[in-house]
N, C-alpha and C positions, 0 to 999 in steps of 0.2 A: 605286230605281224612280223619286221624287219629283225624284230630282238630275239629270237627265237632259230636265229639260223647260227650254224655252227659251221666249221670249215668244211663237212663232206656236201653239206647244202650248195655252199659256195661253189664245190667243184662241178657237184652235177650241171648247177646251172650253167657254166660256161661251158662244160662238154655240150647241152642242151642249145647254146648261143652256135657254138663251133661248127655242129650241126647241121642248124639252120640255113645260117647264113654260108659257112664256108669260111677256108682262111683266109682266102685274097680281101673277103670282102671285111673283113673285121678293121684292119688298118683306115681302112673309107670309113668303116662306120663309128670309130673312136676322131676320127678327123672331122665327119661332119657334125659331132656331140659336142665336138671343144667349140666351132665356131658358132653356133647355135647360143652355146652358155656364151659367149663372148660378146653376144650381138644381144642377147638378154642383158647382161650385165652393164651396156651400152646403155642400153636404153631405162634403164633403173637410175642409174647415176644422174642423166640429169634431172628427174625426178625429185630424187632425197634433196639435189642442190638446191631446187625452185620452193623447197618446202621448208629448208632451212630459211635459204632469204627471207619466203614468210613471215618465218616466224622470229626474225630479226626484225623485220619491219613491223612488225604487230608491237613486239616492248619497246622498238625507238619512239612509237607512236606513242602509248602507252607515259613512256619517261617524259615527252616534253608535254602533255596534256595535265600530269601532275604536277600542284604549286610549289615553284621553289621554295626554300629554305628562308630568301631574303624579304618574299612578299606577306604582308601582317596578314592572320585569320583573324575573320569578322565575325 
């Protein structure tokens, strides 16, 4: 849908944006989009970390459950 836009696409739509909202209010509204993504991006993060450990702790588990090298198979 997004591949298909070419630069007069682009203009319309922010004349279309400029519009609506007005120019005072653009600056607010590119202000409240950063902190938004920012407070997403927060809350992602520690996510991926608690998923990682995971999956550290899954192979440390994993490594000492299999028999070392020095003990005989029977």
């Amino acid at each position: 849908m997004l591949a298909n836009l070419n630069g007069w696409h682009a203009v319309i739509i922010l004349a279309v944006v400029l519009l609506l909202f007005g120019a005072p209010k653009i600056p607010m509204l590119a202000r409240s989009l950063g902190q938004s993504m920012k407070i997403f991006k927060n809350e992602i993060k520690p996510d991926a970390k608690r998923a990682d450990d995971e999956l550290l702790a899954t192979s440390s588990t994993e490594a000492s459950a299999s028999p070392s090298s020095n003990s005989p198979l029977v």
